[in-house]
C-alpha positions in Angstrom: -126.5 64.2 -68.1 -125.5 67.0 -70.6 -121.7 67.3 -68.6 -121.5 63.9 -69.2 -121.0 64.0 -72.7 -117.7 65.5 -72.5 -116.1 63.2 -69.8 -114.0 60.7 -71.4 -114.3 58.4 -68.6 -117.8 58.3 -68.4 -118.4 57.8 -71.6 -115.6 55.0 -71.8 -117.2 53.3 -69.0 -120.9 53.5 -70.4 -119.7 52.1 -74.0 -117.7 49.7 -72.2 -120.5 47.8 -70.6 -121.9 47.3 -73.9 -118.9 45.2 -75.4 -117.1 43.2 -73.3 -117.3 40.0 -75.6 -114.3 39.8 -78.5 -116.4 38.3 -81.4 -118.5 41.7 -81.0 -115.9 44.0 -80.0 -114.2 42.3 -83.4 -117.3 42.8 -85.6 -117.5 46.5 -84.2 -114.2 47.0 -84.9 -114.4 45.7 -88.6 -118.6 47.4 -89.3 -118.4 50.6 -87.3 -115.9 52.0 -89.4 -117.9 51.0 -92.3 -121.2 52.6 -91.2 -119.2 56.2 -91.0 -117.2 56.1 -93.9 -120.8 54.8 -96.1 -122.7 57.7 -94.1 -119.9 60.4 -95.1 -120.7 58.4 -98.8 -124.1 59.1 -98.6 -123.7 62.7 -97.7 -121.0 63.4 -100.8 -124.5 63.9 -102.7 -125.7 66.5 -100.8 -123.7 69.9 -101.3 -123.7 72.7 -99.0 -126.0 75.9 -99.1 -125.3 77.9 -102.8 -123.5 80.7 -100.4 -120.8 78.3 -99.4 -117.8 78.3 -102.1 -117.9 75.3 -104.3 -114.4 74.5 -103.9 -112.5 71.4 -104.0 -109.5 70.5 -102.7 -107.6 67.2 -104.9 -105.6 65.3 -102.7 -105.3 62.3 -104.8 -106.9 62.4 -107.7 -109.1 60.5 -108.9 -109.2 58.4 -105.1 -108.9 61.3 -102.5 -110.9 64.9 -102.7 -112.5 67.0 -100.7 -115.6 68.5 -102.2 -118.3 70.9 -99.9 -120.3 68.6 -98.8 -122.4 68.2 -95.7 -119.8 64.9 -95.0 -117.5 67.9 -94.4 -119.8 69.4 -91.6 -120.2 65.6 -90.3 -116.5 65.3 -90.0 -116.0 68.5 -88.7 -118.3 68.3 -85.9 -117.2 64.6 -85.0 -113.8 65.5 -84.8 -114.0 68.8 -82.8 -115.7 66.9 -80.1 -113.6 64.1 -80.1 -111.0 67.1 -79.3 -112.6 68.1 -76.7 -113.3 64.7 -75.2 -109.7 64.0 -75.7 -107.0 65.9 -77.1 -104.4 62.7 -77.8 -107.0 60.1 -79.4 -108.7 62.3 -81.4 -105.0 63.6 -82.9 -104.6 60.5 -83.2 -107.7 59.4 -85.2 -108.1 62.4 -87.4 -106.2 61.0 -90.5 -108.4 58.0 -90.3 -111.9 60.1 -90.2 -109.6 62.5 -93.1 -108.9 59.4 -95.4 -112.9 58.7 -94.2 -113.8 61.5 -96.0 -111.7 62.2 -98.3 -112.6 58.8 -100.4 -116.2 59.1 -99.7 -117.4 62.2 -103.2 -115.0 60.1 -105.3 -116.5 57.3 -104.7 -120.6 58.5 -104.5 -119.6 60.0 -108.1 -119.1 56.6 -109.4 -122.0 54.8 -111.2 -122.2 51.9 -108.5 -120.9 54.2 -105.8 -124.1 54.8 -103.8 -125.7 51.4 -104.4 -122.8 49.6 -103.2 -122.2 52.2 -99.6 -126.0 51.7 -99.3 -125.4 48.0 -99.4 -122.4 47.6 -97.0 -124.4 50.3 -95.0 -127.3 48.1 -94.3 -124.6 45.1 -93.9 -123.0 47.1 -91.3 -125.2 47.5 -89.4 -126.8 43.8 -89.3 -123.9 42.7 -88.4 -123.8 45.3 -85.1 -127.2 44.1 -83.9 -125.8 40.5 -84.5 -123.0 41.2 -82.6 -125.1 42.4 -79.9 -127.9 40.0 -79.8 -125.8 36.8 -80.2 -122.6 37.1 -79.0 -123.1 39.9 -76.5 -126.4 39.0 -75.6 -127.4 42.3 -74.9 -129.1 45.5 -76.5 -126.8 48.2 -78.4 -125.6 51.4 -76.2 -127.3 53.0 -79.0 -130.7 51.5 -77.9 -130.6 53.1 -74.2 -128.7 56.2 -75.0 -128.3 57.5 -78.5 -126.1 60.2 -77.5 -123.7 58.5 -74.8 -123.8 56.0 -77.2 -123.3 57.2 -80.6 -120.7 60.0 -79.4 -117.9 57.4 -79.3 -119.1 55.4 -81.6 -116.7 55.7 -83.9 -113.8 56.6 -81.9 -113.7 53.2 -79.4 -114.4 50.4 -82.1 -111.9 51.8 -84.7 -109.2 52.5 -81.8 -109.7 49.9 -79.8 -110.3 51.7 -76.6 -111.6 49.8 -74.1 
């Protein structure tokens, strides 16, 4: 249900019956990080549209910048709905999904950059349908309801809210 999706406690109870066992809620809470912060990697090489200003922002040079990139819009877009989900987590969270992105363009300029997020991309995500297959026995939220159960994807395993 479209509604749905911005009900925190709905949502919390849906992703909840997906990880009620600690070795997966550990391995969620270790990979699902990973799989965002290698996806906002893998988007660092794809710059906006030409009529978007090319600026970026050093925070930390060489470890920490903010270049246009379509992470940015990624970001954005995960952390305005967190917002609206809810106001204190996702205040909370934002300087984790900042550091998230600002780390990912320096590191996809590197020469084993992309090789290496690709790698502990696919890792990461083993290691979530391991989770789920042998210590929670049961298929991913993702599998039943890619919305429900990507939307808090990141915000539960990093935060621990459950």
């Amino acid at each position: 249900m479209p509604g749905d999706l911005f009900d925190v406690k709905h949502q919390l109870i849906f992703y909840g019956k997906y990880h009620s066992n600690k070795v997966n809620v550990a391995i969620h809470m270790v990979f699902v990080p990973l799989i965002v912060w290698t996806a906002l990697v893998g988007f660092a090489n794809f710059p906006l549209p030409d009529f978007v200003p090319k600026q970026s922002i050093s925070v930390l040079e060489p470890y920490l910048r903010l270049e246009p990139t379509w992470g940015v819009v990624f970001t954005a877009i995960y952390a305005l709905y967190y917002l609206a989900l809810d106001p204190i987590a996702a205040v909370l969270y934002w300087p984790i999904l900042g550091l998230m992105l600002l780390s990912s363009s320096p590191i996809a300029e590197q020469s084993w950059g992309n090789t290496f997020a690709a790698s502990l991309f696919a890792t990461s995500w083993v290691a979530q349908f391991a989770g789920h297959g042998f210590a929670e026995k049961r298929a991913p939220a993702l599998l039943d309801n890619l919305v429900g159960g990507g939307c808090l994807l990141l915000m539960c395993n990093s935060c621990s809210v459950y």
